[in-house]
Backbone as a ProteinNet text record, in pm:
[ID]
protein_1_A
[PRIMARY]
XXXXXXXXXXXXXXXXXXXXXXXXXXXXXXXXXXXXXXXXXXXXXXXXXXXXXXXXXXXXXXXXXXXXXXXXXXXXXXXXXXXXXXXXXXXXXXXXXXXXXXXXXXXXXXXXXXXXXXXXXXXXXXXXXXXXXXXXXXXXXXXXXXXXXXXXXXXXXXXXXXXXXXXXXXXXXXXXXXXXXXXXXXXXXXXXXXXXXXXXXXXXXXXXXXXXXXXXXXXXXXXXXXXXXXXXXXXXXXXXXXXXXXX
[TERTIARY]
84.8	0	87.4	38.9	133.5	94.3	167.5	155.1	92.5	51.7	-62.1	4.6	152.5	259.8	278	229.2	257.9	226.4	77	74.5	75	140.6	145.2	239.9	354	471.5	466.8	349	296.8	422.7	413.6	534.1	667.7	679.7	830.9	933.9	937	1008.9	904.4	926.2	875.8	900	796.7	812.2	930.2	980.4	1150.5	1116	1021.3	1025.1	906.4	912.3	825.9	891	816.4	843.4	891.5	970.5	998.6	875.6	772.2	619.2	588.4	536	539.2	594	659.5	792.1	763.6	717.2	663	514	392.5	312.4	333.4	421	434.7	503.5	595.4	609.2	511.6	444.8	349	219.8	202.3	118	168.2	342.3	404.7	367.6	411	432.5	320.5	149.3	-4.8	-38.9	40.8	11	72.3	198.2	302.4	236.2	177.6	154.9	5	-52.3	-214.2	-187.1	-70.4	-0.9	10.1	90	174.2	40.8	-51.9	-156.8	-238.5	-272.6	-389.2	-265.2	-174.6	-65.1	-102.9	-93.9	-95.6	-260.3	-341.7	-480.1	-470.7	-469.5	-453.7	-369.9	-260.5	-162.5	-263.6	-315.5	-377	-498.2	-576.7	-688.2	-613.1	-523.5	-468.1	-440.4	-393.8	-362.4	-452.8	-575	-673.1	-780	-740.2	-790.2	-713	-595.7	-457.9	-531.7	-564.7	-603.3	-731.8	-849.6	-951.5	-930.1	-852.6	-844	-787.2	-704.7	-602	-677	-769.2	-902.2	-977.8	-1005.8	-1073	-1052.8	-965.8	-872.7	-847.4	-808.6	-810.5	-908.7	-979.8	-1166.9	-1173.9	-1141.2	-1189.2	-1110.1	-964.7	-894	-954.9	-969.8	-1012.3	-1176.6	-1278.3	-1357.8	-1344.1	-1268.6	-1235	-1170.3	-1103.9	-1019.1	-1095.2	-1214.2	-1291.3	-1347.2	-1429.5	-1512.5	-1404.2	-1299.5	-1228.8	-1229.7	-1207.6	-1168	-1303	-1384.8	-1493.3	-1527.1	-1558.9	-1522.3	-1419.7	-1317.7	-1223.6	-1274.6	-1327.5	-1368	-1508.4	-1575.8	-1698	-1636.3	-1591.8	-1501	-1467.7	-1399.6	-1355	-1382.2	-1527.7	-1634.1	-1719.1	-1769.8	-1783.6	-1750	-1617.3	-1541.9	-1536.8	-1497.5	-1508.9	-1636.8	-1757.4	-1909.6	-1924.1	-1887.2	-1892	-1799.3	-1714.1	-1632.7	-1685.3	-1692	-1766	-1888.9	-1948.9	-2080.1	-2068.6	-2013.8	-1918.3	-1995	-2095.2	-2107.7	-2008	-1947.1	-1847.2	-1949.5	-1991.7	-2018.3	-1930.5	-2038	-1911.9	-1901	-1828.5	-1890.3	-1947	-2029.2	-2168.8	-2127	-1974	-1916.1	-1890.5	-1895.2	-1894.9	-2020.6	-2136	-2227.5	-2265.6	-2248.2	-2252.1	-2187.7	-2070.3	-1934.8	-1985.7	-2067.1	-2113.9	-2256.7	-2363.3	-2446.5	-2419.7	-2376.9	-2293.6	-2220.6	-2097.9	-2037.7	-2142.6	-2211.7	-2309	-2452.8	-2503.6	-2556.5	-2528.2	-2406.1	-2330.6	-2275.5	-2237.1	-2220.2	-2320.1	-2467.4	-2577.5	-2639.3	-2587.1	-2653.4	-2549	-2444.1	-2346.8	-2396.9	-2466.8	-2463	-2594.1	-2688.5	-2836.7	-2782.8	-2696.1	-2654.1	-2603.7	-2539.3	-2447.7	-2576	-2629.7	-2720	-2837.7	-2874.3	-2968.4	-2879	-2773.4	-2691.5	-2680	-2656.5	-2609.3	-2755.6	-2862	-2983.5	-3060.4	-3012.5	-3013.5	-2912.3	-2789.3	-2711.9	-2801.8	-2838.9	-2874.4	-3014.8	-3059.3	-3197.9	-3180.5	-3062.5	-3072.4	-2967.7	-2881.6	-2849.8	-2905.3	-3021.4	-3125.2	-3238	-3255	-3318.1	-3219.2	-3141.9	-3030.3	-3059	-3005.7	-2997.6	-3149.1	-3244.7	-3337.6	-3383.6	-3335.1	-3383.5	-3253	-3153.4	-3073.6	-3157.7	-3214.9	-3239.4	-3369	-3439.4	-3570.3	-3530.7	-3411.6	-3379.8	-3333.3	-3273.9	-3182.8	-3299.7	-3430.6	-3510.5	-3600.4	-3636.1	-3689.9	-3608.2	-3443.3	-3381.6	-3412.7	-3385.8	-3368.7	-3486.5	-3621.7	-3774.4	-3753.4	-3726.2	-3738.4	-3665.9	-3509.4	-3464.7	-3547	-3601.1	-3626.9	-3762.8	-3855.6	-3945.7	-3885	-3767.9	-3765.9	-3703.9	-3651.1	-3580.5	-3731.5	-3794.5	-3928.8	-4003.9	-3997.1	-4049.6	-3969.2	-3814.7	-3725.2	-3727.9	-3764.1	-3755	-3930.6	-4055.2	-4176.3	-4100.9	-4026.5	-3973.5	-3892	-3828.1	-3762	-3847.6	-3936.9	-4034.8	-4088.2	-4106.1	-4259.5	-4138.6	-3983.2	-3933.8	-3889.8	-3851.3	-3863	-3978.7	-4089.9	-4189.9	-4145.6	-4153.7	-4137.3	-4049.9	-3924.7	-3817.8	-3885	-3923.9	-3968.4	-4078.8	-4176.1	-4260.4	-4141.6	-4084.1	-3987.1	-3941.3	-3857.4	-3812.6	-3880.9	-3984.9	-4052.1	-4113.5	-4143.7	-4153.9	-4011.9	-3920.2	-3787.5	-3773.5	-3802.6	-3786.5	-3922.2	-4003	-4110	-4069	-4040	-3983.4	-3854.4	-3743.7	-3640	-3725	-3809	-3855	-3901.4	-3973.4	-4013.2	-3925.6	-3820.9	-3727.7	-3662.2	-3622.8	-3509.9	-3686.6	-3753.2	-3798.3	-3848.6	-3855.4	-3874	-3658.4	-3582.4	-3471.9	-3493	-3494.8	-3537.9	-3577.9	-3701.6	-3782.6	-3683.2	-3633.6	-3564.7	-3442.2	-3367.7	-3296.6	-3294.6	-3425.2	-3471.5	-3487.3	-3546	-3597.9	-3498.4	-3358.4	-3258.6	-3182.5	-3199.7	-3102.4	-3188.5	-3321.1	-3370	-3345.1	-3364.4	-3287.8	-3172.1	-3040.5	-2904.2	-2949.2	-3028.2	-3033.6	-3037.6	-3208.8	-3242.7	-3127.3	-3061.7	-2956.8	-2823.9	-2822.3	-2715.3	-2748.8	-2881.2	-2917.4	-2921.2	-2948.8	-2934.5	-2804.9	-2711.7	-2558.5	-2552.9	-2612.6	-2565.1	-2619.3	-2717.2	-2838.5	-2750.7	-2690.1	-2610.3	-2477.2	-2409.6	-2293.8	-2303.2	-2433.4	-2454.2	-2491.7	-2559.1	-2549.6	-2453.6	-2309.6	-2222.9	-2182.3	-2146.3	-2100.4	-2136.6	-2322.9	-2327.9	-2345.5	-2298.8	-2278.6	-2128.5	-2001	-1905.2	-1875.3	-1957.4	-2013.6	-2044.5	-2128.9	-2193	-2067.6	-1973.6	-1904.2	-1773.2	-1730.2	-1654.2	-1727.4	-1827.6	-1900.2	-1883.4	-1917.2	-1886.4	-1822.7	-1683.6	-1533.6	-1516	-1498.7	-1522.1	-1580.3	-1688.4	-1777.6	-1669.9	-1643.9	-1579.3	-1498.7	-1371.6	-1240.4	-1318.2	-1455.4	-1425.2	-1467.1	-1545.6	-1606.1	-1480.2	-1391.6	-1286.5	-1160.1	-1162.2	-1131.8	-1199.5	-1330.7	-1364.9	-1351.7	-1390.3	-1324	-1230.7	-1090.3	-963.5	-969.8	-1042.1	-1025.1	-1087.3	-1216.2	-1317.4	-1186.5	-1177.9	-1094.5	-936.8	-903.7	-786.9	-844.7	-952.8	-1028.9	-1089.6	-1127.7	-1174.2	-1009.3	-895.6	-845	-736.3	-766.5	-754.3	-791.4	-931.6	-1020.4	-1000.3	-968.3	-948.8	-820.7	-779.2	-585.8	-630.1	-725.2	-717	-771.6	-900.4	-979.4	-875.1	-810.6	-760.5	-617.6	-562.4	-500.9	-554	-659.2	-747.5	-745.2	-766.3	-876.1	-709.5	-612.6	-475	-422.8	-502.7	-454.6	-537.7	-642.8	-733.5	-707.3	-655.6	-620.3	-494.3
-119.6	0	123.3	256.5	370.4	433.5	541.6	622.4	685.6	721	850.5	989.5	1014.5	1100.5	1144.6	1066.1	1102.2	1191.5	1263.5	1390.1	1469.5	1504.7	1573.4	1691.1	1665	1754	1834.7	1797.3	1822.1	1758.9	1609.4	1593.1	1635.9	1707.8	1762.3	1648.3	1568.4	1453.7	1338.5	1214.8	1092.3	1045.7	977.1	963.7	871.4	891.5	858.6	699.1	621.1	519	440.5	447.9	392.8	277.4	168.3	76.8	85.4	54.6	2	39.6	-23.5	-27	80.9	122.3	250.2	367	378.3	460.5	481.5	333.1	348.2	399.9	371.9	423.2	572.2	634.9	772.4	855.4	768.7	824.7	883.8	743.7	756.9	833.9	916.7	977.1	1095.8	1144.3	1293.4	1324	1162.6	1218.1	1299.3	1209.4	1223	1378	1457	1542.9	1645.2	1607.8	1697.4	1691.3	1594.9	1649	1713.6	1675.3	1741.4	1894.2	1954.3	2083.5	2134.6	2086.1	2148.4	2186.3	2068.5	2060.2	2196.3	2230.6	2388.6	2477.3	2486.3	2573.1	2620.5	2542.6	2539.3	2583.3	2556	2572.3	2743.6	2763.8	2920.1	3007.9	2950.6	3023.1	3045.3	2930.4	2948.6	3025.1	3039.2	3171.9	3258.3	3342.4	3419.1	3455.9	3376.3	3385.2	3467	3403.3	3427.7	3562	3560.8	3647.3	3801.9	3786	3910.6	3920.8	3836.3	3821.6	3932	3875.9	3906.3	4110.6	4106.4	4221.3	4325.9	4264	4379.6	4356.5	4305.5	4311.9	4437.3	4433.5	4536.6	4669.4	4668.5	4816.2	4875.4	4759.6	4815.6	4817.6	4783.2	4862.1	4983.7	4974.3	5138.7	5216.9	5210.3	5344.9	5364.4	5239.6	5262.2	5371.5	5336.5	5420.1	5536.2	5585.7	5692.2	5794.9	5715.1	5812.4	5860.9	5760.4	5811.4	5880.3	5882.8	6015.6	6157.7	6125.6	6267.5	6287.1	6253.7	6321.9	6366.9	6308.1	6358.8	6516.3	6470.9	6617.9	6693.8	6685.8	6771.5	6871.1	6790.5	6836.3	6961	6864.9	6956.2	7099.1	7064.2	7226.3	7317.2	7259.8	7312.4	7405.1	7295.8	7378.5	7443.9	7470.6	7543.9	7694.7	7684.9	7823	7895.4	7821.3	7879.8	7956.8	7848.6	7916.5	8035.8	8044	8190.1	8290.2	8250.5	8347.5	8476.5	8364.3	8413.8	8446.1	8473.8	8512.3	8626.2	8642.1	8764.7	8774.5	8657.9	8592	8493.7	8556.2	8471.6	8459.4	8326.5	8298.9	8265.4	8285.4	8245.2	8087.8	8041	7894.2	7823.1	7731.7	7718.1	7654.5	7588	7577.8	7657.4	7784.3	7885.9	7893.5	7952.3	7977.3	7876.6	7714.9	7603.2	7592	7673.8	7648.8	7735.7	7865	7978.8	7951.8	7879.1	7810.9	7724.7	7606	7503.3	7544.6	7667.7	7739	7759.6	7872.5	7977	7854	7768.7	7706.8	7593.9	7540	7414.3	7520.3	7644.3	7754.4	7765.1	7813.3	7763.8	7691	7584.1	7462.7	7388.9	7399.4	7380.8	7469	7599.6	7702	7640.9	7629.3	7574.5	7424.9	7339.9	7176.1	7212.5	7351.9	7354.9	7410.4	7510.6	7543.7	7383.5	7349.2	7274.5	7132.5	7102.6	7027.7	7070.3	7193	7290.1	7327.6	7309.1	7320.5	7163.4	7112.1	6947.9	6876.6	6930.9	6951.1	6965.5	7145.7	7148.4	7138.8	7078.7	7060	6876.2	6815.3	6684.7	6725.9	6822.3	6813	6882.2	6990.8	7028.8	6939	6850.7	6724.9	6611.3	6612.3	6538.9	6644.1	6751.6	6831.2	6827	6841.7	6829.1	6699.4	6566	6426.6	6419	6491.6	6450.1	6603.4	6645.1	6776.6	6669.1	6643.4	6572.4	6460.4	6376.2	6274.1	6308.1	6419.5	6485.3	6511.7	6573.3	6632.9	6559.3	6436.9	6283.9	6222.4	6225.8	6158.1	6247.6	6348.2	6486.1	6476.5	6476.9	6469.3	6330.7	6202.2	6061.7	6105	6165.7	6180.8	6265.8	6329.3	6479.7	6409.9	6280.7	6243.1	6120	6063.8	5951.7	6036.6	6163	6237.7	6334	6321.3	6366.9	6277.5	6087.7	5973.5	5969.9	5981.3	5973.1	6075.9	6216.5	6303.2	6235.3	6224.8	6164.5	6071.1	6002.2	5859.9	5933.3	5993.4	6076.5	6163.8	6241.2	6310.2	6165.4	6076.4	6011.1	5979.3	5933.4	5874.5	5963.1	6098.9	6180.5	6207	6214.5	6220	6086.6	5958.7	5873.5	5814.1	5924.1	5933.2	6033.3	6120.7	6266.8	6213.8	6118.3	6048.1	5962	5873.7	5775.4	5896.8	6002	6087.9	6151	6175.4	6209.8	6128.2	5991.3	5891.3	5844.7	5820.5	5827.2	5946.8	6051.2	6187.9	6165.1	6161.9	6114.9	5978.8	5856.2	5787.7	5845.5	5908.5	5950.3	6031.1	6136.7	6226	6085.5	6001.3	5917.7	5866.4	5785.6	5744.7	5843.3	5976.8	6084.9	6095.2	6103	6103.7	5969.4	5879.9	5752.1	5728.8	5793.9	5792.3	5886.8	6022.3	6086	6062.6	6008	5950	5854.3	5767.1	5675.9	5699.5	5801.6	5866.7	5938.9	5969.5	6077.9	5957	5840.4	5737.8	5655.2	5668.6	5604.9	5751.6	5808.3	5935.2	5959.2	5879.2	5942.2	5812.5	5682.5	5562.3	5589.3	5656.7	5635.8	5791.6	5855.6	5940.1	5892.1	5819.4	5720	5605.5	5569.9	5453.5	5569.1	5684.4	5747.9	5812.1	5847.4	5819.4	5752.8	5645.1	5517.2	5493.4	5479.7	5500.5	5586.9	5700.9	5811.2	5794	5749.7	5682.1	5598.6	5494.6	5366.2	5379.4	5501.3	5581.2	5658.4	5723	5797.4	5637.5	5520.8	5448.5	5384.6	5356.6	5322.7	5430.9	5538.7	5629.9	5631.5	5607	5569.3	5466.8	5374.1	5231.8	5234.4	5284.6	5323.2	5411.2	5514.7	5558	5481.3	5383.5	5316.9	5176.9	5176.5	5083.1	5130	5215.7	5325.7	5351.7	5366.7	5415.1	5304	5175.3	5033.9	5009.8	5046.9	4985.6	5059.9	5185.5	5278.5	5233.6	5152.5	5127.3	4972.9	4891.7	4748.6	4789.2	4897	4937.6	4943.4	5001.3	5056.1	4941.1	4865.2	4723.4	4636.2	4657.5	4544.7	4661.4	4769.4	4806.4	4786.6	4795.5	4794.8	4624.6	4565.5	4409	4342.2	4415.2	4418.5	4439.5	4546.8	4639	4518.8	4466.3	4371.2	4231.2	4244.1	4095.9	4152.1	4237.9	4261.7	4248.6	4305.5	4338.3	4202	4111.6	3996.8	3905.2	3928.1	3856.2	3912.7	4027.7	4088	4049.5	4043	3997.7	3824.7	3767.4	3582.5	3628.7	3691.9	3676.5	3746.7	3817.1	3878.4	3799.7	3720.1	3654.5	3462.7	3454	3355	3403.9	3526.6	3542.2	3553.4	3599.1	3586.6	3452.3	3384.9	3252	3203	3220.7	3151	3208.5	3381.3	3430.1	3356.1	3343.1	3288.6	3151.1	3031.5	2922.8	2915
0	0	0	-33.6	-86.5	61.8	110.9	193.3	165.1	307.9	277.4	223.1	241.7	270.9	134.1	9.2	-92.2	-198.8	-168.3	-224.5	-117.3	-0.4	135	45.9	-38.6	-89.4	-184.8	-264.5	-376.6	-508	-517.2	-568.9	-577.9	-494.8	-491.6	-449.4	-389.2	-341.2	-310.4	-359.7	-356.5	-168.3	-139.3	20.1	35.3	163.7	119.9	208.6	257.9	273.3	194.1	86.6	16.6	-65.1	-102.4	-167.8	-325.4	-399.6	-508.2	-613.3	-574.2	-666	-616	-520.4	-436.1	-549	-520.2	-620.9	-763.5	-833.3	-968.4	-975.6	-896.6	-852.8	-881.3	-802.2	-734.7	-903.6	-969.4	-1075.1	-1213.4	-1224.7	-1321.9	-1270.2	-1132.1	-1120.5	-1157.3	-1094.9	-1140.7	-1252.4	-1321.8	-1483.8	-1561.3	-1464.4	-1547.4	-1497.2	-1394.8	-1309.5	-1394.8	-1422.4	-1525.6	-1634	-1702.4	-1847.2	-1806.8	-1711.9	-1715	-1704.6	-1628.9	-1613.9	-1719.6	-1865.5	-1928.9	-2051.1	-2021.4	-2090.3	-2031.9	-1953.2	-1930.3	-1960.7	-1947.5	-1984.3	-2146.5	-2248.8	-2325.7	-2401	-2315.2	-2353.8	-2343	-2168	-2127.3	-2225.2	-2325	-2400.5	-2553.7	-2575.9	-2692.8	-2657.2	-2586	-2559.1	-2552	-2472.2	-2470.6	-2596.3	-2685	-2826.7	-2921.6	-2886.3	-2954.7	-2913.6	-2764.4	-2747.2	-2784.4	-2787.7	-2824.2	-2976.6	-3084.6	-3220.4	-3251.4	-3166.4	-3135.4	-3087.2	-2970.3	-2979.2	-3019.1	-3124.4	-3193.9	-3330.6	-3356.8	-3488.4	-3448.1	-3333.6	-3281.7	-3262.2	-3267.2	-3246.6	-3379.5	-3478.2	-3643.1	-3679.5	-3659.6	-3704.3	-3667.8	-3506.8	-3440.5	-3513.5	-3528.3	-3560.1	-3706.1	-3796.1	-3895.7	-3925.6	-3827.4	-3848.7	-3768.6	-3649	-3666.8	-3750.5	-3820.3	-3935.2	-4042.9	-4072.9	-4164.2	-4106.7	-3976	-3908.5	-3918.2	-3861.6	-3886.5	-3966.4	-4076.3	-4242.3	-4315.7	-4228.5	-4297.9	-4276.7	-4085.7	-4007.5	-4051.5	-4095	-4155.5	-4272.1	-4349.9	-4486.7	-4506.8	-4402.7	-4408.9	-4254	-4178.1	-4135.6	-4263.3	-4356.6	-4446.6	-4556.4	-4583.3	-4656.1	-4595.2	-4446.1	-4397.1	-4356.4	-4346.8	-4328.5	-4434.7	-4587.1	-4715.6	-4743.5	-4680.6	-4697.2	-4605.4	-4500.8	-4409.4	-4446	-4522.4	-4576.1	-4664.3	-4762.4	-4904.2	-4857.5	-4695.5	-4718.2	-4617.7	-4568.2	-4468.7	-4320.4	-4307.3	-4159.7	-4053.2	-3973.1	-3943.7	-3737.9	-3762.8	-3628.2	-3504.6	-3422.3	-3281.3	-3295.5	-3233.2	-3256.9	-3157.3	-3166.2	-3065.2	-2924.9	-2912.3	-2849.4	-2702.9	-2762.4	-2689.5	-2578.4	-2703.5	-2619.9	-2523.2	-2572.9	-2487.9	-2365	-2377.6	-2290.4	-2146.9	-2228.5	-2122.6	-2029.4	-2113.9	-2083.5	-1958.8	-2006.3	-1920.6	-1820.7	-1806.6	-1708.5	-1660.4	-1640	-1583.8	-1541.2	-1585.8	-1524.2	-1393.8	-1452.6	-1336.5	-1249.5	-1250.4	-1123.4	-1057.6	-1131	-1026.4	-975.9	-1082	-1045.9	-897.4	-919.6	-793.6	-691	-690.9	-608.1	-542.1	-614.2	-557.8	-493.1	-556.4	-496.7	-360.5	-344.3	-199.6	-100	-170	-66.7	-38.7	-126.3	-103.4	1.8	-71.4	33.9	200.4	203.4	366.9	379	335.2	411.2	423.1	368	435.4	530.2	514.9	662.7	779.8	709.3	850.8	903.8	820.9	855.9	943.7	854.8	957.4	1036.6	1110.8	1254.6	1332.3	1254.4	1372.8	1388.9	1311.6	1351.9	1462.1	1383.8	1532.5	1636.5	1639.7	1809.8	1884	1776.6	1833	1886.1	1843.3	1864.2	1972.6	2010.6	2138.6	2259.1	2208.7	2321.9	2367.9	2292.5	2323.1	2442.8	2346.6	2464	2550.7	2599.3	2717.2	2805.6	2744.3	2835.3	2867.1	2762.2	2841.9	2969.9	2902.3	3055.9	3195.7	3130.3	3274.5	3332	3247	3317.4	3357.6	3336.3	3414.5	3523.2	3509.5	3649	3716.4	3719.5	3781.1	3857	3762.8	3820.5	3902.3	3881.8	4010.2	4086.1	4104.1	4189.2	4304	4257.3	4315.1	4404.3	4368.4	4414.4	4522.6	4530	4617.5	4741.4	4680.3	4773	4909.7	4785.9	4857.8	4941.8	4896.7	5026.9	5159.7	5115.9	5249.3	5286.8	5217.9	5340.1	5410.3	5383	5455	5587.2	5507.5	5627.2	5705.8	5721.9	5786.2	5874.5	5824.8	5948.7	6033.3	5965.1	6085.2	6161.8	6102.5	6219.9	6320.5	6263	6391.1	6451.3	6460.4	6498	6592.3	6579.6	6612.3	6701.3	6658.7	6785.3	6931	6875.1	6920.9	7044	7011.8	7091.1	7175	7140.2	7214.1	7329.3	7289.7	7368.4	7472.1	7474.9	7523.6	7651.9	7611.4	7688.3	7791.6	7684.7	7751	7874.7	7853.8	7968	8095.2	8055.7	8110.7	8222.2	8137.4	8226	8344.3	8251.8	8344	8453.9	8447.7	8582.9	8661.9	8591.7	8723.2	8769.9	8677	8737.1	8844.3	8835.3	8932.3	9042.3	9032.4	9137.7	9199.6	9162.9	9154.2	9274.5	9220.2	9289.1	9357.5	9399.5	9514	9651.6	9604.2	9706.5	9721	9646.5	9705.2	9774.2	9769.3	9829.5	9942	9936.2	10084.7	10178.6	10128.1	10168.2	10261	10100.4	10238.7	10361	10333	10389.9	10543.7	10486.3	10643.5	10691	10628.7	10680.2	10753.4	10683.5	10764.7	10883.5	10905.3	11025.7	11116.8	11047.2	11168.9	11204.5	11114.6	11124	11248.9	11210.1	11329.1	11462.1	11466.4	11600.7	11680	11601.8	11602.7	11666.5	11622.8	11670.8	11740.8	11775.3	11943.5	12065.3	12031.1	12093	12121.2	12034.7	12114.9	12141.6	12156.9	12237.5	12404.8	12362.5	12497.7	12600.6	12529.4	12559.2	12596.9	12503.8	12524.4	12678.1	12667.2	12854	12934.6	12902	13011.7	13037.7	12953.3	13029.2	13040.1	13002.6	13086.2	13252.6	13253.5	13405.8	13474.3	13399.5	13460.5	13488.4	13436.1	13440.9	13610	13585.8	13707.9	13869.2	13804	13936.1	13958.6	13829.8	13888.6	13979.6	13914.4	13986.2	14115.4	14109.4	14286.3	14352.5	14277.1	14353.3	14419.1	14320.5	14314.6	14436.5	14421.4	14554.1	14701.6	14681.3	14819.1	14844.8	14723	14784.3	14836.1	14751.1	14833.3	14957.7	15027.3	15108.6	15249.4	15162.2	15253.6	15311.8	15167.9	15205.6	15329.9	15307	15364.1	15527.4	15543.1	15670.4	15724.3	15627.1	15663.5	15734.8	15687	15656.1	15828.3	15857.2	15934.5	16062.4	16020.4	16150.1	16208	16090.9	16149.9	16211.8	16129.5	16222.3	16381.3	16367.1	16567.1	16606.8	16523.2	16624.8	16615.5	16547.6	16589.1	16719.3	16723.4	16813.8	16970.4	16962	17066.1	17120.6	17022.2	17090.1	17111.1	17119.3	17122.1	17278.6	17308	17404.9	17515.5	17494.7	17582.6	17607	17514.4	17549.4	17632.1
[MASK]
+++++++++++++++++++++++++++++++++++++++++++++++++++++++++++++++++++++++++++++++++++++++++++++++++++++++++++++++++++++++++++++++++++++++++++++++++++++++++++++++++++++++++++++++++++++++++++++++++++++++++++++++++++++++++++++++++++++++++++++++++++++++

């Protein structure tokens, strides 16, 4: 079997691992490829041929009947001028008046094309300015009307913040006076507890007195007890000396 590789080059080199038969294959196709080549070559040369034939026929016709149109035109110029001569009318030639015609009209006619052009200018960019002023003042009125919906939304929410404040301030008063209150009945609280404090602190003061006065009265208790006992202690010693004198 031939490679697939073999028109990949466009015949420029036979696939370089191809078989023997392969190879002859690959030749006798160059060769049918080469002559099918040399063959439109040769076709394209002969139209060309024919067509170069064809058109240089054509060209010797044309010059040919132009030459007769000029010479004709030549002749009758000729006998023309002789006839205005000999008749002592010598015209302008119509050329002219054509030339002035043609000038003087394509001047106005250009003059009316520019105006009529620059008043269609400007008739379509005052149709543009006007189809962007229109849309400017459609956008500006949509804004201007959602800018109006927006402002309605902040009035409403404005009242019902100042509603909302209003109620806050309201409470606040509320509170600052049950604080008040609040703080009047605890300030009269420590008031009453610092009283008692103070009640509490004139009672030990005089509790503090009263056993100060106590201490006072023990000392003297506990003196005159000394005093008893010394006397008691006094009295066994005489009365046991006694009862010793007497025995």
């Amino acid at each position: 079997m031939m490679s697939n590789e073999n028109f990949d080059n466009d015949y420029n080199l036979p696939p370089p691992n191809d078989s023997a038969e392969d190879l002859k294959i690959f030749i006798k196709r160059y060769e049918r490829s080469v002559d099918s080549t040399l063959l439109e070559i040769d076709e394209n040369k002969r139209e060309a041929l024919e067509k170069y034939i064809e058109e240089r026929d054509r060209k010797m016709k044309y010059e040919i009947e132009c030459n007769e149109r000029l010479q004709g035109w030549k002749k009758l110029a000729i006998e023309r001028e002789i006839s205005e001569e000999q008749s002592g009318e010598v015209q302008f030639p119509r050329w002219i008046d054509e030339w002035a015609n043609t000038k003087l009209g394509g001047i106005f006619e250009r003059i009316f094309s520019k105006m009529d052009s620059m008043q269609n200018d400007m008739n379509s960019r005052f149709d543009a300015m006007q189809n962007e002023m229109n849309s400017r003042f459609d956008t500006v009125q949509n804004e201007m009307t959602s800018m109006k919906g927006e402002m309605a939304e902040m009035k409403v929410e404005m009242v019902e913040m100042k509603r909302e404040t209003i109620r806050l301030n309201t409470r606040i008063d509320l509170l600052e006076q049950k604080t008040e209150a609040r703080f009047q009945s605890i300030e009269q609280r420590f008031n009453s507890i610092d009283q008692r404090f103070n009640s509490i602190d004139r009672r030990f003061d005089s509790m503090e007195q009263r056993l100060d006065s106590m201490d006072q009265k023990m000392e003297t208790i506990d003196a005159r007890s000394c005093r008893s006992i010394m006397l008691t202690r006094k009295l066994e010693n005489t009365t046991r000396s006694d009862q010793g004198y007497l025995a």
